[in-house]
N, C-alpha and C positions, 0 to 999 in steps of 0.2 A: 934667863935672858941676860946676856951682859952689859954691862952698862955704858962700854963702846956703841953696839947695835942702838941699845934705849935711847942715848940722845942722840943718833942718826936718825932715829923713826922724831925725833921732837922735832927738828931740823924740818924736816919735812912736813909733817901733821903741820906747824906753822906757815908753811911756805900753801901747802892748799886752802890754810884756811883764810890766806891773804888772797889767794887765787879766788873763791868763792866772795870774800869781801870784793872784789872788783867785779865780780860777775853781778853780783848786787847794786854795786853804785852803778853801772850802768843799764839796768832797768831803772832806777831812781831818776837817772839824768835825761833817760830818753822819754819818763813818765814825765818828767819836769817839764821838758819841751813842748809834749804832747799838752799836756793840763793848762799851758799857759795861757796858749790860745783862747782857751775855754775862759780862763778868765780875766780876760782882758790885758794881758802882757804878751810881748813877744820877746823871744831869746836874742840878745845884743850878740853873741859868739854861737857859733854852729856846735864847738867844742868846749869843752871844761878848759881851763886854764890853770896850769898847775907849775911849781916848781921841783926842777930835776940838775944835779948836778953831777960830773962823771970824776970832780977833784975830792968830793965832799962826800963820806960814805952815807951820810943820812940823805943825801939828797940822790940816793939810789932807786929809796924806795920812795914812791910817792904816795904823801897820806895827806895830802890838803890839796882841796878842789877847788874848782870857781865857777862857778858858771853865773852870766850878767846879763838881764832882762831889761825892760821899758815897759811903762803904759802904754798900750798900741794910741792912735789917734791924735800924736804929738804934731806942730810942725819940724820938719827937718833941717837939720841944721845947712846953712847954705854946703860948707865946703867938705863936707860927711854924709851925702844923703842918706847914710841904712843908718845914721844916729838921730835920733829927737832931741828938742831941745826942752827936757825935764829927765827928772832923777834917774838914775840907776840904782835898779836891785840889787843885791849879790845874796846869793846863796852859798855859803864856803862850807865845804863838810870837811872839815878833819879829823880824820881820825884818832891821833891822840888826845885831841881837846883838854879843856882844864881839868885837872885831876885824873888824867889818864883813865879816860872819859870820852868817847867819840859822840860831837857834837854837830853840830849845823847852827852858821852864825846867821840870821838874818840882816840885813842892813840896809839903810837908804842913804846914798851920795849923792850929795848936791855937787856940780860941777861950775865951772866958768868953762866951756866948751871950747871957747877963743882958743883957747890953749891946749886943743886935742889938735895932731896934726895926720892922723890915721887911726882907725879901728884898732881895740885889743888885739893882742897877737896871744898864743898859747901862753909863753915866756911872759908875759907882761903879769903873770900873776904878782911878782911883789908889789905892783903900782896898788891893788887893791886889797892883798894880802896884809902888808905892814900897816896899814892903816890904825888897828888897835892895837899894836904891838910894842912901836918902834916912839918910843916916848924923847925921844933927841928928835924929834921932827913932829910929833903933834901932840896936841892938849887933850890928856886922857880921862876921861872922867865915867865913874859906873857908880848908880845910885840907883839903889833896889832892883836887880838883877838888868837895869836897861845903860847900854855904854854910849857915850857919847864922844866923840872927836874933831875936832879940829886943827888942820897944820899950822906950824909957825909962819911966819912971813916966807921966812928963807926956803920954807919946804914946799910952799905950792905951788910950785914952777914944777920939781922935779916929779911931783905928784898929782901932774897935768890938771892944773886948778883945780883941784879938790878943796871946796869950801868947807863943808860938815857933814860930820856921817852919824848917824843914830843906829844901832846895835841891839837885837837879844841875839838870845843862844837858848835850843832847846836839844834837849838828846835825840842824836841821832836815830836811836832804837824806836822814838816815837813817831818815829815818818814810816809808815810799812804798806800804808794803805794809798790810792786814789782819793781816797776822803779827806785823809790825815796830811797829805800835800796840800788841798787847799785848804781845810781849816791852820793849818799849823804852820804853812809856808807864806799863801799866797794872801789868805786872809789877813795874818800876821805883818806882810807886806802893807796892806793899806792901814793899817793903823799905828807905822811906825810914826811918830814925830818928834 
């Protein structure tokens, strides 16, 4: 075989097994949905939220997800009614994750609501995306595998009042099951603090 042909079949053997990776995260997302109900949250977005860019080559591919829950049972916020007024979940699966590593970040944000003026949109992924990331806009802190955040003054406005968010991360590879969603997601959820 030649070694033109060889890395044309790599090319591609990559390109399906990216295709199967999305065939995956979406039983994940629509298991996510389904299970929530069950335990006691509902889905804040119908859709994942993700970022995609057409200037930017990595932002071709999409390998970080979002999807953002509630505790069902909240009052609603006067000028938002499908939003409650208590924490948001997120569940962020990226695929490269630390160490090149695909992970699932768990989180709880606390909001000032006041300062939502419409529901996530797709694109709205870096509002909750940069969160742990982007350290010129919030106070990063991880002690013993648990992160915690909070914005500067100047950055919670742009990050629709975002008070503080609490963080793990477990391998993606660990979520396969209906089980493993709620023990390892949803479970995981209620005892962020």
């Amino acid at each position: 075989m030649s070694l033109k042909i060889e890395k044309g079949q790599n090319i591609s053997t990559a390109v399906h097994v990216l295709v199967e990776t999305y065939k995956n995260l979406n039983i994940l997302f629509t298991e996510l949905d389904a299970l929530s109900k069950e335990e006691g949250f509902i889905p804040l977005t119908p859709r994942f939220l993700r970022w995609k860019s057409d200037s930017s080559y990595d932002g071709w591919l999409t390998s970080n997800f979002i999807k953002l829950y509630q505790i069902t049972n909240h009052t609603s916020i006067p000028h938002l009614p499908d939003l409650s007024d208590s924490d948001l979940y997120c569940v962020e699966v990226d695929l490269t994750g630390e160490e090149n590593y695909p992970e699932v970040t768990l989180a709880k944000l606390t909001y000032d609501f006041t300062q939502w003026t419409r529901m996530p949109a797709v694109s709205d992924h870096w509002i909750f995306g940069d969160i742990f990331r982007m350290d010129n806009h919030f106070r990063i802190k991880e002690d013993n595998g648990k992160w915690t955040s909070e914005p500067f003054e100047k950055s919670s406005k742009k990050y629709w009042g975002l008070k503080k968010a609490v963080a793990i991360a477990v391998p993606l590879v660990d979520i396969s099951s209906p089980e493993t969603i709620k023990s390892k997601i949803f479970k995981e959820f209620r005892e962020l603090e």
